[in-house]
N, C-alpha and C positions, 0 to 999 in steps of 0.2 A: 557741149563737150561730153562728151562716153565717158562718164564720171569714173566706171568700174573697168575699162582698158586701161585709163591711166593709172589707177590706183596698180593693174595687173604688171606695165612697164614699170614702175616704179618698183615694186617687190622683186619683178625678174633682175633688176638693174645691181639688187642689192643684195641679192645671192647667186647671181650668175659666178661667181666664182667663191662662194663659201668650199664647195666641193677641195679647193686646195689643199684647204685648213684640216677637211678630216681626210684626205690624201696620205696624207704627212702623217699619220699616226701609224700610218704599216699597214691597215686594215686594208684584204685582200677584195677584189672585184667578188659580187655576188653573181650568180647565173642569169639576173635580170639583166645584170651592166654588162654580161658580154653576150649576152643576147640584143641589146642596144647598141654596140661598140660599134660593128661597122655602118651603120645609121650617123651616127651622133660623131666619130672619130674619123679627123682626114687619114689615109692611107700614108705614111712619106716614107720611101726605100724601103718600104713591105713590114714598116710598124706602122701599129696607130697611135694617133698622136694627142695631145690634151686629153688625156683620160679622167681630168679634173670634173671634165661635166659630167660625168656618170655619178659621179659625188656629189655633187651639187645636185641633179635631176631626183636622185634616191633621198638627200637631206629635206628637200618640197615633198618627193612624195611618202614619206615615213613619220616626216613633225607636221607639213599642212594639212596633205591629205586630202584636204577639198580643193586645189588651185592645179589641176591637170596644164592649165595654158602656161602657167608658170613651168611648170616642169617643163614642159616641151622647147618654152624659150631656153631654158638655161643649158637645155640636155644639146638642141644644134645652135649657139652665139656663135661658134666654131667652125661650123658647117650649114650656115642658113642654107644654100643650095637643095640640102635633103630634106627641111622644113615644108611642111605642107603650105601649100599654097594663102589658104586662108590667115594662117598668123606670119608668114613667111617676112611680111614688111617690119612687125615687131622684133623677130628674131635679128633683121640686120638695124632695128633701131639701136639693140643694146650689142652687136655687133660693133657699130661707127663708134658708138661713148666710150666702151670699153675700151677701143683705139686711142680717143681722142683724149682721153682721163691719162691714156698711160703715155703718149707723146710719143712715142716710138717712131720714128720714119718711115721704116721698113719692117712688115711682118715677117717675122723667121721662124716657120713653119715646124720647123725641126728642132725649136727651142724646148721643146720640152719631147723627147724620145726617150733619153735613157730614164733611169729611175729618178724619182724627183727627190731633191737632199730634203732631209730635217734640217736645214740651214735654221739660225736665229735671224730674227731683223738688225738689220746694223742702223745704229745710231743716226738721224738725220742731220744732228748737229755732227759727229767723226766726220760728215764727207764734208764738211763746209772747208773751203781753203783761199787765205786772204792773208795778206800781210806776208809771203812767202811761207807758209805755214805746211810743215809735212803735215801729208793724211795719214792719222791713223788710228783706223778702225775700231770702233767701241760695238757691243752688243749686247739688246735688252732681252732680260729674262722674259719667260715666257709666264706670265702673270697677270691675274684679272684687275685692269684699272681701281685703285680706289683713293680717295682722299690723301693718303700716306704715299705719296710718291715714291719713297723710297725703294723699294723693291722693283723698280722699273729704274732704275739708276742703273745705265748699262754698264758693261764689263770690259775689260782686255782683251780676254781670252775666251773663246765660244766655251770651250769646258767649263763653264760658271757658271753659263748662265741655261746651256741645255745638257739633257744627257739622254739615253734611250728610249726614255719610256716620256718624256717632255709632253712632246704633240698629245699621245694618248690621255696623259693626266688631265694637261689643260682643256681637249676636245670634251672630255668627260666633265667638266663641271662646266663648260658653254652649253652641252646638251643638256644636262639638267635642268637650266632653267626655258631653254629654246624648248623645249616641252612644253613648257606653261603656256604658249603661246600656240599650241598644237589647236585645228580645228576651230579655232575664234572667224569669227566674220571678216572677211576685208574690207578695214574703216581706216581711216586715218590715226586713231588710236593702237592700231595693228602695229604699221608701217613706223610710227614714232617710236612704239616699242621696240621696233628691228631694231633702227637708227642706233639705238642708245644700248642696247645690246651686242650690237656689232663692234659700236666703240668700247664695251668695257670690255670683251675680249678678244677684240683681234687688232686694234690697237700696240699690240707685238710681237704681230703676226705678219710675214713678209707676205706681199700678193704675188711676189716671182721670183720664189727660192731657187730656181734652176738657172736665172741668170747670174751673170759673172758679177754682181754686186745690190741684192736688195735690200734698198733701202725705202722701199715706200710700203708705208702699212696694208695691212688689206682692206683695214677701216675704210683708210683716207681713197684707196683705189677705188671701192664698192659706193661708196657717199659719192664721190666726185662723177661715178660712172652715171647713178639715179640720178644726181643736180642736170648732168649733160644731157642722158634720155629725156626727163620730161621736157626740156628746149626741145628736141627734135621732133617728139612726139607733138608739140605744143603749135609748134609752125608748119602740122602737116606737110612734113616731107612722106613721098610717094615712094613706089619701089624703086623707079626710074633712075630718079634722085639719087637715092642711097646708092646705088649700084654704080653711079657716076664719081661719087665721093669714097667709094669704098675701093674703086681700080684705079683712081688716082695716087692712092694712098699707096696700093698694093707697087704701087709703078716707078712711086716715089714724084711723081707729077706735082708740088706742093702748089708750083708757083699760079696751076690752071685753078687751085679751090680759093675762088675771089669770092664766093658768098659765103654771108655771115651769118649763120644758125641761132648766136648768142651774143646779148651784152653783156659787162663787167661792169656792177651798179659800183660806186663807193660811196662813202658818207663820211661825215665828221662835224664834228659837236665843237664849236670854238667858241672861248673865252668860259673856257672851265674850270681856270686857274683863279681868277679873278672872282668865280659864282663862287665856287666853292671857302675861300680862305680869305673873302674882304666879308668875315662877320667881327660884330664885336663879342670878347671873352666870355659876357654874361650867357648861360648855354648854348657855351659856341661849340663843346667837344659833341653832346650829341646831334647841335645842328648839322655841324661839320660834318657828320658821319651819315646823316639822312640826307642834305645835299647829292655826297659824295655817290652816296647807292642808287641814289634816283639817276643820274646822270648815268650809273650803268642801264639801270633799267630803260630809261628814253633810250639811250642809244639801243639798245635790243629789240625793246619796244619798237621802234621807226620800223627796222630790218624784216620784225617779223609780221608787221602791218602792211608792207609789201609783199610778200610773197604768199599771204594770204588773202590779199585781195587778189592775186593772179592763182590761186588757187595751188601753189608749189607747196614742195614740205622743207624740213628745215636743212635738209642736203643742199638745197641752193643757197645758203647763207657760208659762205667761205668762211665768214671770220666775224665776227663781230665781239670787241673792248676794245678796253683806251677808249672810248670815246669815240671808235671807227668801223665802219662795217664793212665787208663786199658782199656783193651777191651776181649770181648767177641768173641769168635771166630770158627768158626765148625772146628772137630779136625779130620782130612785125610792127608795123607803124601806129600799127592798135596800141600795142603796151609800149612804146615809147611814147606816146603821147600823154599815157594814162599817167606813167614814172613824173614826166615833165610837171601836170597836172599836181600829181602831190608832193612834187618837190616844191613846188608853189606854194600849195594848202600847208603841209608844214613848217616852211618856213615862217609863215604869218602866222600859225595857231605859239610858234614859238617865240617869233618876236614880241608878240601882243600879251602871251603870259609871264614873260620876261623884261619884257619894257628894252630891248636890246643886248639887255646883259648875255645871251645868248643866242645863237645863231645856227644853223643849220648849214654844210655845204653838202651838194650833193651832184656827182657828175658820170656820165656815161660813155660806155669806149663800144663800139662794133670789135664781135671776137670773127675773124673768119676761120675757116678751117684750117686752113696753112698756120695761122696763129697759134692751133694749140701745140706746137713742134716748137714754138719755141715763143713761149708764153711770157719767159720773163720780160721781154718788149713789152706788153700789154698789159703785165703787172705795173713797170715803171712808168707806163707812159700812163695808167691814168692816179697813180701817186701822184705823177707832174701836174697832171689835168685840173686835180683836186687843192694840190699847194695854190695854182692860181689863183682855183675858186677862194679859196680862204679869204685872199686878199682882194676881192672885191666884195665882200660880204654884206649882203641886204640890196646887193645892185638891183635883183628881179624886183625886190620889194618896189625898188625907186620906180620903177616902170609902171608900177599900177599906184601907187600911192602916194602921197603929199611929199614932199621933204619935209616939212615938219612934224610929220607923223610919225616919221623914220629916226630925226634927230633928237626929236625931243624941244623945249620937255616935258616931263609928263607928270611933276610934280604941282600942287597949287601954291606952293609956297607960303606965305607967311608964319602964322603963330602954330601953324597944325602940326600936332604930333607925330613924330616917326618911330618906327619900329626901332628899340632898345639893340637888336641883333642884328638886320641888314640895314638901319635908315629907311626903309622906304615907309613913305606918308603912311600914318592911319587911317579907317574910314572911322574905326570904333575906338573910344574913349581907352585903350587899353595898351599894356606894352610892347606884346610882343603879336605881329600879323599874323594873319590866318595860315599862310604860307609856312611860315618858318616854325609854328607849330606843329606843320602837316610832317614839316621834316624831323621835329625831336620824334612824334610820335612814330614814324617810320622806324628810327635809328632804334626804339623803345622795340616795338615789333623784332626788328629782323633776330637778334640775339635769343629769342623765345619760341622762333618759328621751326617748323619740323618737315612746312610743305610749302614749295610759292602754287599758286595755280594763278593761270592764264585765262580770260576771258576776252571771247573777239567781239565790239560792237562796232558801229556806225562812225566811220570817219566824220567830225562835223568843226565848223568854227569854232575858233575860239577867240572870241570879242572884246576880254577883256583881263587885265592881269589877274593869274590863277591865284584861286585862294587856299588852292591844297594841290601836291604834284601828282595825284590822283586825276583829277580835273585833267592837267594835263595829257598827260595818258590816255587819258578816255577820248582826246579831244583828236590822237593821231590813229583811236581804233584798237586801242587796247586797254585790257585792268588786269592790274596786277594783286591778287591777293596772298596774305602770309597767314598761316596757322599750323596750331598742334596738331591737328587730325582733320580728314575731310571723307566726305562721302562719296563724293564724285569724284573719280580719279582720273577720268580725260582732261587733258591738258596743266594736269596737277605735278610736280617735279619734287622726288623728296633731295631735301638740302644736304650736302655734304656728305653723303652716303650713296655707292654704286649700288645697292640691294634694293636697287626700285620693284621690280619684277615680282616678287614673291608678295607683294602687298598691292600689287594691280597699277602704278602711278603711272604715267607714261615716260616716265625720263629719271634724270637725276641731274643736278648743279651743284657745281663747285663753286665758293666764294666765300671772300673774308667777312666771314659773321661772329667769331666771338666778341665775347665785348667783358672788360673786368666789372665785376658785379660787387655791388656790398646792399647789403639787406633788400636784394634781387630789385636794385637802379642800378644805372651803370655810371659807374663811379664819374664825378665833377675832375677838374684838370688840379684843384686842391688835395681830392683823394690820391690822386695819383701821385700827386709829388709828393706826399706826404709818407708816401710807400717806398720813395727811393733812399737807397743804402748813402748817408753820408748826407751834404748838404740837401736839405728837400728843393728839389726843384722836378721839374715837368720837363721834356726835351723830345725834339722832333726826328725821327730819322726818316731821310727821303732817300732815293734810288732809284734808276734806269739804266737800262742795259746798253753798253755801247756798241759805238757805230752801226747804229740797225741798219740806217738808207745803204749803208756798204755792206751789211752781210745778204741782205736780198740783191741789190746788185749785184753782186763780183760775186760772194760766197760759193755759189753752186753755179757750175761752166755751165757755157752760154747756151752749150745743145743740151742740158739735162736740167735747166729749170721748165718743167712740168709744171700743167697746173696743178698736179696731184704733189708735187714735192714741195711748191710755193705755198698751197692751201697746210701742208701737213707743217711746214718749219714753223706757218706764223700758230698753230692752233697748239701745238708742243710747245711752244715760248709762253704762248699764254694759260696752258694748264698749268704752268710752275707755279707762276702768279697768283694762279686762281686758287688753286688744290693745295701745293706744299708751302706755299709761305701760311695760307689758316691751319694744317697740320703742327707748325711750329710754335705756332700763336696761343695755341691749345695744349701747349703741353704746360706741365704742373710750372716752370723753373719761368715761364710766361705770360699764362692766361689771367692773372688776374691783375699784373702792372701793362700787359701790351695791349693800346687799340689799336688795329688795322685799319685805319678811316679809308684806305682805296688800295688795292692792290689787282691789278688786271694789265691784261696787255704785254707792258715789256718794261711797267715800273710802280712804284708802292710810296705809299706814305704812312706812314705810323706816328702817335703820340703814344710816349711812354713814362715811366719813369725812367728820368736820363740815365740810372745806374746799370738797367737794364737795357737798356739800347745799343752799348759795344758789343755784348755777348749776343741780341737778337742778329744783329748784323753779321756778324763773326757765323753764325750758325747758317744762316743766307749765303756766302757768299761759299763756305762749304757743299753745301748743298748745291746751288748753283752748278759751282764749278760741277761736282758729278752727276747732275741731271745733263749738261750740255757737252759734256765729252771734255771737258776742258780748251772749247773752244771757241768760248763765250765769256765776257767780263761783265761786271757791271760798274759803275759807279757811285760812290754812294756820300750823304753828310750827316752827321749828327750834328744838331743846335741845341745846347743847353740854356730854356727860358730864365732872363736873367734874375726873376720875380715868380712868383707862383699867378701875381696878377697880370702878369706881359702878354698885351695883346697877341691873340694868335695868328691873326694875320700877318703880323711885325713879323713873328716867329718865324710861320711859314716861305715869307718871304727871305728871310734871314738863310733859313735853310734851302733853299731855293740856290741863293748865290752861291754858296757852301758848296751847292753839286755841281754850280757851273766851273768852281775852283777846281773841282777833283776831277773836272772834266779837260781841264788845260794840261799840255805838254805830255800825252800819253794815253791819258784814263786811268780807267783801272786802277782809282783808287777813293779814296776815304778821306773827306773832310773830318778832322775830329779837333774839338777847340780853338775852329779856327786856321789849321792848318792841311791840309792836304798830303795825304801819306799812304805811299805802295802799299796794298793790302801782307804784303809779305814782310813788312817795315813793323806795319800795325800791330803782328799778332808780337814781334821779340816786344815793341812796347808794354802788350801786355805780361809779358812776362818781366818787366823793369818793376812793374807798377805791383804786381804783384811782390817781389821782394822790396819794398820797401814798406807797404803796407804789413810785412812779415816781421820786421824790422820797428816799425812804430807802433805795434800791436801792443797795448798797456797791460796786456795779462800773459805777456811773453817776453821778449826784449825787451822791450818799452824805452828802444832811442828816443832822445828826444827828437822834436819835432824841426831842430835847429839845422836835422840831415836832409829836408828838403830843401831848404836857403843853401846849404852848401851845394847841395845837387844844381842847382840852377844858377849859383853865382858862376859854379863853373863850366854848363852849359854857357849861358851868358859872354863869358870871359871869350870864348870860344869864337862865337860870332862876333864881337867885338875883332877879334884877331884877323877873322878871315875878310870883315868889311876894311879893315888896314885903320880902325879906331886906335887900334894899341898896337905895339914892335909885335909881339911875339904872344902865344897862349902859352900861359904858366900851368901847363900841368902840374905840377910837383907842389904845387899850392894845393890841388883838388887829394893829389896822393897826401901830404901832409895831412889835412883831415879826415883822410880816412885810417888813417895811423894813430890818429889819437883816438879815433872813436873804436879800435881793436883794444889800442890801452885801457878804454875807460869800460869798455866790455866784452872783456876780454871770452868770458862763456859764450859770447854768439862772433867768434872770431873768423868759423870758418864761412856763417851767414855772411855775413858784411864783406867777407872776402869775394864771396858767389856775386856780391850785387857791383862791386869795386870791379870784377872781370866782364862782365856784363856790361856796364856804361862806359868802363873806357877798353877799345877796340884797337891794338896796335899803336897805342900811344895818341890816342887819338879818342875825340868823344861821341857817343851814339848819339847821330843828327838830330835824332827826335825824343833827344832826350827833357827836354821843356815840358814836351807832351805825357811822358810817363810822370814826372813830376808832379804837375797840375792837376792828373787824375789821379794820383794815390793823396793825393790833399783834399780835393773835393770827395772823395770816398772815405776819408777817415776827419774831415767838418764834425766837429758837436755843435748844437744849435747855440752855446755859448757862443763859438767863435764865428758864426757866420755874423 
């Protein structure tokens, strides 16, 4: 393989349209670019057209400097025709991708003539439309990606979020750091740092402002254009080739492009519910949470020990949390056999360090070229491909292996000791296995780390149950290290901060790493209850965002799911996850009661203090709604541990059914105590709950405590009346005590009034009124009366 053409596609791939970006700032053609112009720009009704690439050709040769063949791809992708002969094949490689990225049917030459708008990018989530749902339009500020999501929380009205001088600002602080990377060698280190530079700012930046509605980033354009070059370049396609595929397209011909250039890899990690949360209590929080992060990391891990044994960079990884990956992959009988190959070897390095508790699925689709026009087929069909796979999990195993080796079991049974945390057998006289060690010590790690770095070795067996998830790791061709500081900064990511650049790292990650600390441990599930307001208990909150299978099916019409708009919805859904739920986690009113044991993908689990957990959720579900245009829900449950000592897997599982509850008859809402309630239900609750607690305050009113019993005899009385227990609900019984408790204090007459209007509603009592109740009780418990 021409180590250094690929490396040169893959850079042209990923600035051939940066030129846009500083387009858009106003800054006028130099006497180079129109001395290039009729070179580089088609003629159409006596203008030139895509004037973009002159911007792009001048950005390579003003910050590279040394990459001439780079310029020259980006300056004709437009116009290969006028391309010199010699690189003429490259120029229509990222020609076809840049087609195929954007899904377009027909090229419309004339799409970009008049002057190009400073348009904003519109919201990916504003165009999704389900459930008869009007589209309307949201749009993100023009702002450099970072941990605090907030500021990319789109808008109503483009007036918010741009104004005249927009482009120029934000262009001016991308060029500052695009400097740093001025004249460095072309390495893989190079090209990582685009990658992760292009995402922190242009991530809000449309790739085609001049059409009638962009919504697709120029990130997600540029990344998906490099993932699709290096396939083309990768299955040496010819000139011949291209030129066949490229007037098909021009012709609108789909149904002639039957060959398929690329696969669609997936993955999925099953039985993660059951690895993660069947520990027993005794160091189960940090178990829990080392578990939890290693299974991000395998999953990552797998994704990116593929596409680094085929020598790709991380543009060909579409997506990878939750526990699922896709990738991008050039499609030849070589690398699908090689794929098959280690979907084999991982499976059994997994099984065998797992003993079954975990499993690997991993399945492949042929993309053809008529396929990327309308991709969402080939998104769903290998979602389907992969549901199967689930359900026959370990079958390749059974084929080369024993059934007893497969089913077990794998314990010796008798008098030998088991591991205190997961049960599994001992070898050594001791409580807790090496394994589940590996994982507090992880969970100890991640909260003190400042860099992960990545290191690639030797895919090899793995023979026997791992005794640290290191081992693991190593065993699918990767290691994952954490630390304060590092010297080597290839393939080093710093955590939780976009300002990689300026200290040399190759990337940056987002992920839930706080952790509540007390004399710098991370607090036991005792400290934590100990810290909530009111009865001490510990309590779980879980969440997922609804109907996902229906927002990538239906959400976005059938001719505009791109792979560039499918790849950008699932990686925006999962930077919420990733970025702004540890932003909230971190702040003063949370970090030291909220752990985030798993938040990625398209849902979260936290152990908190239960007093905190309405308001962590409540702050969620705000945010939420305006990161996704309001056009996104989630679901969600709080469980309060009945014991500081209740097992947490009890818990978990507890809170588990809890969200399948809030999941019944609608979504879109909140188990809380047990009961399931419309997030808009939720918040007037908390406002019940707060005047009562106003109300039994002992250094203020100081009602007695006798106004909860009545609160609830006549909730109570209520449902009684409506199940047809009793004739009729006796209001005037509920109104009577609140008439005596204005006589008997009479100073907070107009309080008790507010809360007396508030719970009863048109003669009638608020539904959930049990629920406000129960939590201004459990929030004003003294340890006498629990």
């Amino acid at each position: 393989m021409n180590n250094e053409e690929y490396k040169i596609i893959i850079l042209s791939a990923l600035l051939h349209d940066i030129g846009k970006f500083w387009q858009r700032t106003g800054e006028p053609l130099t006497p180079e670019d129109e001395r290039l112009k009729p070179n580089c720009c088609p003629l159409y009704e006596n203008s030139y057209t895509y004037l973009h690439v002159l911007y792009s050709g001048r950005f390579v040769r003003e910050i590279f400097k040394i990459y001439d063949l780079v310029e020259n791809i980006v300056l004709y992708h437009h116009y290969p025709e006028r391309a010199q002969a010699d690189y003429r094949r490259l120029v229509k490689i990222i020609q076809l991708a840049d087609w195929l990225s954007a899904g377009e049917r027909k090229k419309k030459i004339n799409n970009e003539i008049s002057e190009v708008k400073s348009e904003p990018l519109i919201s990916i989530f504003s165009i999704l439309s389900f459930n008869n749902k009007e589209i309307n339009y949201q749009y993100l500020p023009l702002v450099p990606l970072q941990l605090n999501l907030t500021n990319l929380f789109p808008k109503e009205n483009k007036s918010e979020v741009i104004k005249e001088d927009s482009y120029l600002k934000h262009w001016q602080e991308f060029i500052k750091e695009a400097r740093i990377l001025s004249q460095k060698p072309l390495s893989d280190l190079l090209i990582t740092q685009l990658i992760y530079l292009l995402q922190k700012f242009t991530i809000s930046v449309p790739s085609a402002a001049y059409k009638e509605r962009p919504d697709i980033s120029l990130y997600h354009h540029l990344k998906i254009t490099a993932a699709i070059a290096s396939c083309l370049w990768m299955i040496n396609m010819d000139e011949k080739e291209l030129d066949k595929v490229l007037g098909a397209i021009k012709k609108e011909e789909l149904e002639n492009l039957q060959e398929a250039p690329c696969i669609l890899v997936a993955g999925d990690i099953s039985g993660i519910q059951d690895f993660i949360y069947s520990v027993t209590s005794k160091g189960a929080l940090r178990g829990i949470k080392g578990r939890s992060f290693y299974l991000q990391l395998l999953c990552e891990g797998i994704a990116k020990s593929i596409i680094k044994k085929f020598g790709l960079t991380e543009c060909n990884i579409l997506y990878a949390a939750g526990g699922n990956f896709y990738l991008l992959l050039p499609n030849n009988e070589e690398i699908k056999k090689e794929v098959d190959n280690l979907k084999l070897l991982f499976e059994k390095n997994i099984f065998q360090a797992h003993r079954g508790r975990l499993s690997l699925n991993l399945v492949y689709l042929p993309i053809k070229y008529k396929d990327f026009f309308e991709f969402g087929n080939i998104w769903q069909n290998v979602r389907t491909l992969l549901s199967r796979e689930k359900k026959r999990k370990f079958s390749s195993l059974l084929e080369e292996e024993e059934i007893t080796k497969i089913l077990g079991p794998f314990e010796e049974g008798g008098n030998k000791k088991v591991c205190v945390i997961c049960g599994e057998e001992l070898e050594e006289n001791k409580e807790i296995c090496q394994l589940c060690k590996s994982f507090e010590k992880l969970a100890y790690d991640l909260p003190r780390a400042k860099i992960i770095k990545e290191k690639y070795e030797e895919i090899k067996e793995q023979k026997s149950r791992a005794k640290s998830w290191k081992e693991v790791l190593n065993s699918i061709g990767i290691e994952f290290l954490f630390s304060s500081e590092i010297e080597e900064k290839e393939n080093a990511y710093l955590l939780n901060s976009s300002d990689f650049l300026s200290e040399g790292y190759a990337g940056f990650r987002f992920f839930a790493q706080n952790a509540p600390m007390v004399d710098n441990n991370v607090k036991d599930l005792d400290e934590i209850a100990e810290s909530s307001e009111g009865i001490k208990r510990w309590g779980i909150l879980r969440a997922d965002v609804d109907n996902l299978g229906k927002i990538f099916a239906e959400g976005i019409k059938k001719e505009e799911r791109t792979i560039s708009r499918m790849a950008m919805l699932s990686e925006m859904l999962s930077l919420f996850f990733n970025a702004q739920v540890e932003k909230i986690a971190k702040e003063e009113d949370f970090k030291k009661d909220i752990y985030v044991i798993y938040s990625g993908g398209d849902d979260l689990f936290v152990i908190g203090a239960w007093s905190k957990l309405p308001d962590f959720a409540k702050r969620l579900f705000f945010d939420f709604q305006a990161f996704t245009a309001k056009r996104l829900t989630f679901s969600a449950s709080i469980y309060i541990a009945p014991s500081q000592k209740f097992p947490i897997y009890q818990a978990a599982n507890n809170a588990k059914e809890d969200l399948e509850l809030a999941k019944r008859n609608g979504k879109n809402k909140i188990t809380f105590l047990g009961k399931p309630i419309p997030w808009e239900k939720f918040f007037s609750l908390e406002e019940i709950k707060n005047k009562i607690i106003y109300l039994l305050n002992k250094e203020g009113p100081n009602l007695p405590r006798s106004l909860l019993h009545i609160l609830y005899q006549g909730w109570l009385e209520k449902e009684r009346a409506k199940k047809e227990k009793i004739p009729v609900f006796r209001i005037w019984r509920l109104l009577y005590a609140f008439k005596r408790l204005k006589e008997r204090h009479s100073k907070y007459i107009e309080k008790i009034d507010e809360l007396e209007k508030t719970v009863i509603i048109d003669k009638d009592l608020h539904s959930y009124l049990n629920v406000s109740v129960r939590w201004a009780e459990l929030l004003t418990k003294t340890k006498k009366e629990v």
